[in-house]
Backbone as numpy.savetxt, mean C-alpha at the origin, in Angstrom:
# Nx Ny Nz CAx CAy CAz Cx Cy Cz
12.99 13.26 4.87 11.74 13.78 4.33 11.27 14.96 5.17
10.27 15.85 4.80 9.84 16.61 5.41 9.00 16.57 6.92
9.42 17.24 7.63 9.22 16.78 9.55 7.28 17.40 9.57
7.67 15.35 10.00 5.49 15.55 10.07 5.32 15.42 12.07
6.02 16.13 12.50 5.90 15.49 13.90 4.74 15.86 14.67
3.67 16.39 14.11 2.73 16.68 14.69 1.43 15.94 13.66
1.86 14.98 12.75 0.74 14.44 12.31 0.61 12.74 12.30
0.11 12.29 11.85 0.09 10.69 11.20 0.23 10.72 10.11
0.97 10.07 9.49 1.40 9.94 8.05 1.79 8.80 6.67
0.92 8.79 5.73 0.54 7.39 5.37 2.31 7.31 4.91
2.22 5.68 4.68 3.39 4.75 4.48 3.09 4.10 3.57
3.22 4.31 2.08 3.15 3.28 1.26 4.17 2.54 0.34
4.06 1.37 1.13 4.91 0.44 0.30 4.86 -0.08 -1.51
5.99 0.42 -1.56 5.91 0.26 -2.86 7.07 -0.58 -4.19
7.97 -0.93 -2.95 8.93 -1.55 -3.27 9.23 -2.92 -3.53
8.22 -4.07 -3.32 8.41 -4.83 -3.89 8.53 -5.25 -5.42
9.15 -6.10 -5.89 9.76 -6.63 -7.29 8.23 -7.07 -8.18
7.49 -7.69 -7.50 5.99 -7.79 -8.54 6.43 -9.08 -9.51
7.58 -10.19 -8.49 8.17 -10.85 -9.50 6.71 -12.14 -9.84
5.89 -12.61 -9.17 4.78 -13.62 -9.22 3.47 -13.21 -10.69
3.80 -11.83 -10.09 2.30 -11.07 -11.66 3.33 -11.12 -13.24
5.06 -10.38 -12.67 5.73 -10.25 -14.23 5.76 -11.93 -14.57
5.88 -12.71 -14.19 5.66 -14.30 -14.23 4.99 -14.67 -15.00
3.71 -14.26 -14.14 2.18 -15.19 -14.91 1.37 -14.26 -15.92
2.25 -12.86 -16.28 2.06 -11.83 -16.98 2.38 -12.36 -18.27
4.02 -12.47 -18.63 4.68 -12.93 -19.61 4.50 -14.47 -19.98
3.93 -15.38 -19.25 3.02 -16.20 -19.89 1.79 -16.39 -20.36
0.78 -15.42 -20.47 -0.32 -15.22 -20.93 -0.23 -14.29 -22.29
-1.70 -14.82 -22.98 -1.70 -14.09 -24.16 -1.47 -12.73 -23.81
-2.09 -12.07 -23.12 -2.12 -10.67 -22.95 -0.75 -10.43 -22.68
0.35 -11.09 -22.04 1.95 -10.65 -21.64 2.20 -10.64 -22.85
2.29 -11.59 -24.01 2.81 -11.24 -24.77 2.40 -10.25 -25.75
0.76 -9.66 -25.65 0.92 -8.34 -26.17 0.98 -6.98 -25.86
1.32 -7.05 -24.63 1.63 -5.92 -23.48 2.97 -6.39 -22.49
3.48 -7.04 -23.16 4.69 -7.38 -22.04 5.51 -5.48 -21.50
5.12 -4.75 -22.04 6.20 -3.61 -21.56 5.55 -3.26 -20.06
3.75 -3.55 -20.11 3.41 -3.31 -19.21 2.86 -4.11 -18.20
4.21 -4.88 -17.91 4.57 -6.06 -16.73 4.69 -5.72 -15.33
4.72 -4.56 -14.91 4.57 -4.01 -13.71 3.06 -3.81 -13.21
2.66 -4.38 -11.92 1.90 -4.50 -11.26 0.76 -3.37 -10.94
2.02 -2.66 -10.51 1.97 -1.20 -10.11 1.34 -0.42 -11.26
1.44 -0.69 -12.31 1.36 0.47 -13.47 -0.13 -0.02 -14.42
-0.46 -0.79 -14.10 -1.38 -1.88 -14.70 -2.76 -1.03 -14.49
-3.37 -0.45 -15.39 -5.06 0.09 -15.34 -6.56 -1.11 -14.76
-6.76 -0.33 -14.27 -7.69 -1.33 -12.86 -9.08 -0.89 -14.12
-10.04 -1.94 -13.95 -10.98 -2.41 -14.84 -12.53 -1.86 -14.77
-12.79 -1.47 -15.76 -14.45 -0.69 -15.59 -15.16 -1.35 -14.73
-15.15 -2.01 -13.99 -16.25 -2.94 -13.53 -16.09 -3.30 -12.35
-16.67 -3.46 -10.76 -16.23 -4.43 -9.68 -16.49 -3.11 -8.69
-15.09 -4.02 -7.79 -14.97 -2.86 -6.73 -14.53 -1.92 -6.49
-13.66 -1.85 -7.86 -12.87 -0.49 -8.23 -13.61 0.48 -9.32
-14.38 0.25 -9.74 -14.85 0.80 -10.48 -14.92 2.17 -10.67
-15.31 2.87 -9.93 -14.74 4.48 -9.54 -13.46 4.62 -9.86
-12.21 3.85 -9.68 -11.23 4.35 -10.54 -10.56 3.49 -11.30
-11.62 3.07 -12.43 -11.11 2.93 -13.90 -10.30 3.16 -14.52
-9.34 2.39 -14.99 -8.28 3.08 -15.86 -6.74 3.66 -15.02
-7.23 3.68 -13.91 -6.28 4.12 -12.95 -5.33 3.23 -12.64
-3.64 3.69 -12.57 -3.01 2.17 -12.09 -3.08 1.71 -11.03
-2.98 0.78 -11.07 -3.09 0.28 -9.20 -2.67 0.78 -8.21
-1.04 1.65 -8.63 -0.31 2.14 -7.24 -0.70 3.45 -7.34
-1.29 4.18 -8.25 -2.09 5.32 -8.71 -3.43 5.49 -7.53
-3.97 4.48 -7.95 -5.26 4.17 -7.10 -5.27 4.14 -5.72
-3.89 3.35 -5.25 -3.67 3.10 -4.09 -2.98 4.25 -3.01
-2.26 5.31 -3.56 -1.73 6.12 -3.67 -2.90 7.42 -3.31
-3.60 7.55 -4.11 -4.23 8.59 -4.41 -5.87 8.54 -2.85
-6.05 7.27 -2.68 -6.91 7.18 -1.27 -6.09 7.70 -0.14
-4.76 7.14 -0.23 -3.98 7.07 0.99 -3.68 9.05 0.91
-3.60 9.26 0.38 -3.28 10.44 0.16 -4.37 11.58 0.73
-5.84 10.98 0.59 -7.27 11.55 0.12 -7.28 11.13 1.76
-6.72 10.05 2.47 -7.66 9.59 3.38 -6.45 10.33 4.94
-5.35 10.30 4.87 -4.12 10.93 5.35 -3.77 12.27 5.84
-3.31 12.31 4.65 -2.44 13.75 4.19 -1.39 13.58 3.54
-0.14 14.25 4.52 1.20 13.52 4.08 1.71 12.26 3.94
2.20 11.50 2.46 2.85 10.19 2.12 4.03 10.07 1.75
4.89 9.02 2.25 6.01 8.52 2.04 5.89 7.00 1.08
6.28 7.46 0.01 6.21 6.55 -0.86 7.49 5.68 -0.85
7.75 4.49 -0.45 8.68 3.08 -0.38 8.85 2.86 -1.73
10.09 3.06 -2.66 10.29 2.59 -3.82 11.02 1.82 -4.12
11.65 1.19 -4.95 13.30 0.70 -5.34 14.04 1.38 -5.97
15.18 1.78 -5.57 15.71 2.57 -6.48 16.47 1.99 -7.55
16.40 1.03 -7.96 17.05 0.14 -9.27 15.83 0.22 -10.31
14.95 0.77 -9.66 13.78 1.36 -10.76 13.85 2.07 -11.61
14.66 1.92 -12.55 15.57 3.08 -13.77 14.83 2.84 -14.81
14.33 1.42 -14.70 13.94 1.04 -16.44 12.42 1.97 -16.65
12.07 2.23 -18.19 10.92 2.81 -18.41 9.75 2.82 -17.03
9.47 1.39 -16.80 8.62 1.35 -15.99 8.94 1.72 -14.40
9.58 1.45 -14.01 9.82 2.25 -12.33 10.15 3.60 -12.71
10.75 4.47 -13.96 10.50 5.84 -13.48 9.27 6.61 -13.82
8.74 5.93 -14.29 6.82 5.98 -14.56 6.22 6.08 -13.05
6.77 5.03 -12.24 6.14 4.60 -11.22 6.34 5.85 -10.30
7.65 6.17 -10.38 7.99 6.97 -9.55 7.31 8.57 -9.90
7.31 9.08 -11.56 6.72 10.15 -11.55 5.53 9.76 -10.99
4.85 9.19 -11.41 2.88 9.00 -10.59 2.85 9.33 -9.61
3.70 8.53 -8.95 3.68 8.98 -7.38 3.71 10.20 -7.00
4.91 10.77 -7.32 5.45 12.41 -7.06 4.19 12.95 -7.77
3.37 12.60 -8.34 2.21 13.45 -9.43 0.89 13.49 -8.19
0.89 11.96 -7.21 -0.45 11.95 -6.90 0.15 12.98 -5.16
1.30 13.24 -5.51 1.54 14.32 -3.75 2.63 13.73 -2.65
2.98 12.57 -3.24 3.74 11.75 -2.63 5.67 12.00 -2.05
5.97 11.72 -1.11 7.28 11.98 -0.97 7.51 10.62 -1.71
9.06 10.74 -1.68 9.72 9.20 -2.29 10.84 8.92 -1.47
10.71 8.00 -0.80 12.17 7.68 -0.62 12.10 5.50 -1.45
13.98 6.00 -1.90 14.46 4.96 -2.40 15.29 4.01 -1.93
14.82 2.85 -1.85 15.45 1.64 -1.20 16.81 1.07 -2.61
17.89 0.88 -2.03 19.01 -0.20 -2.92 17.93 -1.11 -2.99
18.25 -1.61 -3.93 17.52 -3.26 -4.98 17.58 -4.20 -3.48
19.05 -4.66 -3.07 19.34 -5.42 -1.71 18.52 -5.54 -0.76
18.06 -4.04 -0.19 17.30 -3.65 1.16 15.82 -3.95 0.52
15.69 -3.64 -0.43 14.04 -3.80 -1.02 13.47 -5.60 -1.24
14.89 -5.73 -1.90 14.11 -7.42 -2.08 14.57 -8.40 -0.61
15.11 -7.19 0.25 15.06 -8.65 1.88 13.46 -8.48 2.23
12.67 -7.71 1.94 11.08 -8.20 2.37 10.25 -6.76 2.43
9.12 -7.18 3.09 8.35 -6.13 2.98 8.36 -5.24 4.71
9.21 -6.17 5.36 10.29 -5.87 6.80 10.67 -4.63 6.88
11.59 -4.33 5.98 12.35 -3.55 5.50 11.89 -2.62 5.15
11.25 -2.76 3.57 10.81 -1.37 3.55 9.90 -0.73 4.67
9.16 -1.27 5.50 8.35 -0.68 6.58 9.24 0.13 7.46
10.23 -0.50 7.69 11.51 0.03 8.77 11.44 1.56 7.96
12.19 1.18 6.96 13.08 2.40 6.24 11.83 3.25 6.22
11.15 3.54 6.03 9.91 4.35 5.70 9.72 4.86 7.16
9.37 4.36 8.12 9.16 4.47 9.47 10.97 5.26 10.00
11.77 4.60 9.86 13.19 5.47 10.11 12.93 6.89 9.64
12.65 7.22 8.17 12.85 8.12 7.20 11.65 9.50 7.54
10.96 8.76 8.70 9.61 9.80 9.67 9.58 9.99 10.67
10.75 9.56 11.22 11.14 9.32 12.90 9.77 10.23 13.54
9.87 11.18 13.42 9.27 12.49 14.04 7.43 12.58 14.11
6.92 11.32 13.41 5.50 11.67 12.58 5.20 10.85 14.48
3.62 11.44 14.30 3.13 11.25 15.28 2.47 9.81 15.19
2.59 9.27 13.99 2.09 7.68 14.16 2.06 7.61 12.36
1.73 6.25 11.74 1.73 6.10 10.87 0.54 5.07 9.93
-0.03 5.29 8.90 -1.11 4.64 8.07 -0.51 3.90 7.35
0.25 2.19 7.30 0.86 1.64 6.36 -0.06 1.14 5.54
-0.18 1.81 4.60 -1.01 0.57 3.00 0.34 0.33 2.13
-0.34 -0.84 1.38 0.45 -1.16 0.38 -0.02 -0.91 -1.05
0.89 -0.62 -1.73 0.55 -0.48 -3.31 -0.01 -0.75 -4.33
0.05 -2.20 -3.83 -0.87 -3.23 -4.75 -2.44 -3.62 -4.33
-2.95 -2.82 -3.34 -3.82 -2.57 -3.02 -4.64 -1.65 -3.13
-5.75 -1.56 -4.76 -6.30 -0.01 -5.05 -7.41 0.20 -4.85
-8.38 -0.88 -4.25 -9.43 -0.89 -3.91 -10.30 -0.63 -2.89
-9.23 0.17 -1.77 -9.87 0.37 -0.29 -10.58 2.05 -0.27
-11.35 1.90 0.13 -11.81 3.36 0.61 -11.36 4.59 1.12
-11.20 5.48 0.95 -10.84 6.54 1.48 -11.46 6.51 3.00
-12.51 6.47 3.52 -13.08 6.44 4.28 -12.83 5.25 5.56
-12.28 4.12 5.10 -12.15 3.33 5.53 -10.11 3.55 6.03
-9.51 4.32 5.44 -8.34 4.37 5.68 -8.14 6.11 6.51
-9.55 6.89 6.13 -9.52 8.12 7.35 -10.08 7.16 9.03
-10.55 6.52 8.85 -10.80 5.97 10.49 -9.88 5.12 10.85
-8.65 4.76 9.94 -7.48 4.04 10.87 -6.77 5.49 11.43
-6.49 6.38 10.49 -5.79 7.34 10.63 -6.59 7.86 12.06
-7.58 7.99 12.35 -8.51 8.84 12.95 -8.28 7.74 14.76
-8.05 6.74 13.99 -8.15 5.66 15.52 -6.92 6.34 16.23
-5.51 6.01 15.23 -4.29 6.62 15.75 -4.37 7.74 16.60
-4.86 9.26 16.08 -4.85 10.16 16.48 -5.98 9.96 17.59
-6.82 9.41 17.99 -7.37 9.32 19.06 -6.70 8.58 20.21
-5.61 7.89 20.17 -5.12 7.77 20.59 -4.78 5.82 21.18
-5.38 5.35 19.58 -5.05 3.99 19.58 -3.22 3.45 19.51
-2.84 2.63 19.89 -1.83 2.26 19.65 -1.49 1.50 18.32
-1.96 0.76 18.00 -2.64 -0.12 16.60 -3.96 0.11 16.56
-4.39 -0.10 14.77 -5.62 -0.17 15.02 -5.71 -0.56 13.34
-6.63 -1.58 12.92 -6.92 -1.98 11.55 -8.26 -2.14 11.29
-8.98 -2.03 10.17 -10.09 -2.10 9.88 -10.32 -4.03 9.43
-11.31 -4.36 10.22 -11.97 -5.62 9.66 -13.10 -5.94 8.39
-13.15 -6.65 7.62 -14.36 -6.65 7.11 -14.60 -8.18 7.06
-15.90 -8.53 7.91 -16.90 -9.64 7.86 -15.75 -11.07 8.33
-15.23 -10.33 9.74 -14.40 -11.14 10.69 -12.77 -10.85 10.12
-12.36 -10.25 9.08 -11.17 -10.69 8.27 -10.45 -9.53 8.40
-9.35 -9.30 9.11 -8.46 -8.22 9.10 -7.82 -7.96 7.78
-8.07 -6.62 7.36 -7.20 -6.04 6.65 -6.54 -5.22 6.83
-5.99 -4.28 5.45 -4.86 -3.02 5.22 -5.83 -1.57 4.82
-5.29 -0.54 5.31 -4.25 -0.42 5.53 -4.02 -0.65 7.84
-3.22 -0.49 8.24 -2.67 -0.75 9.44 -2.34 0.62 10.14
-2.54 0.89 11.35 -2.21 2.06 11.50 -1.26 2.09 12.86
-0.01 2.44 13.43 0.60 2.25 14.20 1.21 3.60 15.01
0.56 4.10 15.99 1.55 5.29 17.13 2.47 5.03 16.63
3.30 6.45 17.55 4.48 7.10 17.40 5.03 6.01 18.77
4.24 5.39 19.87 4.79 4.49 20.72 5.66 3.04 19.99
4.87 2.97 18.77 5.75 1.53 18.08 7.35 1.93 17.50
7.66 3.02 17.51 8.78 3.17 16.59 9.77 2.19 16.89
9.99 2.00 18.04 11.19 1.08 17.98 11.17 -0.14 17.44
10.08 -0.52 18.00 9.38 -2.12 16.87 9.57 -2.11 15.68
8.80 -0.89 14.79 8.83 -0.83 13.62 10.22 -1.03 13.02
11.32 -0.15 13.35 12.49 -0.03 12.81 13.04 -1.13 12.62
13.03 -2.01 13.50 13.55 -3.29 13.84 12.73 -4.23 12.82
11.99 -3.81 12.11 11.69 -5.34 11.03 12.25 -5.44 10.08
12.02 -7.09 9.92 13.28 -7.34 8.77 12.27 -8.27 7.91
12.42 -8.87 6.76 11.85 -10.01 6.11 10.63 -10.19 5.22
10.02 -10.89 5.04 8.77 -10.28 4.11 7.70 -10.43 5.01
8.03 -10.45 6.27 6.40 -11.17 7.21 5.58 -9.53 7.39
6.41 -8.66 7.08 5.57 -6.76 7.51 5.77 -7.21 9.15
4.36 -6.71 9.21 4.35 -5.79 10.94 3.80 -7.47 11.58
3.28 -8.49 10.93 2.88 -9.63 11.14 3.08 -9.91 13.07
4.57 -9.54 12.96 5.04 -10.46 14.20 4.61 -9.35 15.68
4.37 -8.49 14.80 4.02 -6.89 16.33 2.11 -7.14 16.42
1.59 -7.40 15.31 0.16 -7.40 15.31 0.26 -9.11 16.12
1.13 -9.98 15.80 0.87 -11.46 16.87 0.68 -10.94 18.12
1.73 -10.01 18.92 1.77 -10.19 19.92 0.81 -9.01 20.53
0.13 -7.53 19.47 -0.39 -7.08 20.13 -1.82 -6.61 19.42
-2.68 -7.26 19.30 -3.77 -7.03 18.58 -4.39 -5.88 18.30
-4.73 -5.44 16.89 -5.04 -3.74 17.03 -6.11 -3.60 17.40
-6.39 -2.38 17.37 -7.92 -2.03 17.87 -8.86 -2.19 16.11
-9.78 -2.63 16.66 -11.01 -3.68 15.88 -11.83 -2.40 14.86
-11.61 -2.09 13.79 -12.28 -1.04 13.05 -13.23 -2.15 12.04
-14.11 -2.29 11.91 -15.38 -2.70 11.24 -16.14 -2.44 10.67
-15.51 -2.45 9.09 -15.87 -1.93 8.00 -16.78 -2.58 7.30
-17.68 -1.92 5.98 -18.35 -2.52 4.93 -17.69 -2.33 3.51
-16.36 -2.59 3.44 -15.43 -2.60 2.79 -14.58 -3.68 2.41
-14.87 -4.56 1.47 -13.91 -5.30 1.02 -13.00 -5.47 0.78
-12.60 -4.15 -0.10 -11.58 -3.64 -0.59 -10.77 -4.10 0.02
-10.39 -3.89 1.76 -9.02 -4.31 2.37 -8.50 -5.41 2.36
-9.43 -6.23 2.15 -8.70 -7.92 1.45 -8.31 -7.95 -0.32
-8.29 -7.20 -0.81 -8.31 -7.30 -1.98 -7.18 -6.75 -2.60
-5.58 -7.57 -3.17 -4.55 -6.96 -3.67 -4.39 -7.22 -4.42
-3.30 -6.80 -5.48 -2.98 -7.41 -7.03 -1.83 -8.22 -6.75
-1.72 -9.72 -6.64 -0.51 -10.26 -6.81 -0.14 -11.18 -7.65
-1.38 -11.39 -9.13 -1.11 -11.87 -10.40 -2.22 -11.29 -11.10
-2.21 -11.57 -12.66 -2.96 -11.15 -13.42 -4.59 -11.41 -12.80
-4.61 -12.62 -12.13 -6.32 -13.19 -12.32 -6.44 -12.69 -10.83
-6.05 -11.98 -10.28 -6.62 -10.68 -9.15 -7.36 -9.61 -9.58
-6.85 -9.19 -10.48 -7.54 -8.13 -11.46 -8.88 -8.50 -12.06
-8.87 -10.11 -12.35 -10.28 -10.14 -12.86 -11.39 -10.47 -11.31
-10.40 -10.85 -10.15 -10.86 -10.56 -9.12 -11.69 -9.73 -8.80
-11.05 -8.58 -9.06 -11.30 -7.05 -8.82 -12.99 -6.76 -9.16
-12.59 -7.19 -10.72 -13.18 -6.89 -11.66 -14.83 -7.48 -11.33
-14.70 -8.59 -11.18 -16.22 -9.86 -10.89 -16.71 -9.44 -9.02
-16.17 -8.74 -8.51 -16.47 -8.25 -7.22 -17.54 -7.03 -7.14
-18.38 -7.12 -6.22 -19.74 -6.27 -6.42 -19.18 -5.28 -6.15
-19.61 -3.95 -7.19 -19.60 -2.47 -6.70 -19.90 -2.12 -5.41
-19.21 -1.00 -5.13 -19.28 -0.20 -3.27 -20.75 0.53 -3.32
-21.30 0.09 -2.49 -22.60 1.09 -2.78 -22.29 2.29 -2.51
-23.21 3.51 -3.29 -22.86 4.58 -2.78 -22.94 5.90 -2.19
């Protein structure tokens, strides 16, 4: 990808399969009258809640488009067995909202969310630290993902935003973690580097960072969750 070695640079994962939502998707009335649009990722976020500001927007659209707003430069984590209608949808959006792409084999993507962090983190060697959000997450603030970025460059080593005791995403990690990073494997993410080294404490009025899509009735989650004041 293009050499960010003088910046921080968001990481968004985007490669997981979404196999738990296409599940409980295609068993609901609504799967069966929208089954084409069984992807997670591609799914329009709801007039109402905490997303509300972006209505209509898909989730990895949404999620995408902060990280982008709150950043700069993004490396978008995909699958590359994403051929069917819907992953090359996924993939133009991305490239639409400013995004680099790099593509994971089906193999490397479904050993965890390990992995794609590695490969993404490999694929930036050079960036001066990195903003990991994930995809299925469209509800966080711009604001709330410029002060992880902002912790980094000040010269945090980790650093994540809390809201009301509860760590969330996105995560932000120096150019000192690389070797850690590379080295993950599995679906646990950065889990086992944040055990042993706690980030620095960002303390937000933002919900959003607890808040992901990983079945249909997240969305109405979303949805029944009080607007961001503004």
């Amino acid at each position: 990808m293009t050499e960010h070695g003088d910046h921080v640079i968001g990481l968004l994962l985007a490669a997981g399969s979404g196999t738990r939502y296409r599940s409980a998707h295609r068993g609901s009335a609504q799967g069966t009258r929208a089954g084409a649009r069984s992807s997670k990722l591609l799914v329009p976020l709801p007039a109402s809640g905490i997303a509300e500001d972006r209505a209509g927007q898909a989730v990895a659209v949404a999620a995408a488009r902060a990280l982008v707003a709150g950043v700069g430069p993004v490396l978008a984590v995909v699958r590359q067995e994403d051929i069917d209608l819907e992953g090359s949808a996924l993939h133009a959006l991305l490239r639409a909202e400013g995004c680099e792409i790099l593509s994971l084999p089906g193999n490397d993507a479904a050993a965890g969310m390990g992995n794609s962090l590695a490969a993404g983190v490999r694929a930036s060697a050079t960036a001066r630290g990195w903003v990991v959000a994930l995809a299925d997450m469209p509800a966080i603030r711009v604001a709330t993902i410029r002060a992880v970025c902002e912790a980094i460059e000040g010269g945090a080593r980790i650093a994540a935003p809390y809201f009301q005791g509860q760590r969330g995403h996105p995560v932000g990690f120096a150019a000192s973690c690389l070797q850690e990073l590379v080295h993950l494997e599995g679906d646990e993410g950065a889990r086992s580097i944040l055990a042993r080294e706690p980030p620095l404490r960002l303390d937000v009025d933002d919900r959003g960072i607890l808040f992901d899509v990983d079945a249909p009735a997240d969305l109405a989650r979303i949805a029944g969750a009080p607007p961001k004041a503004s």
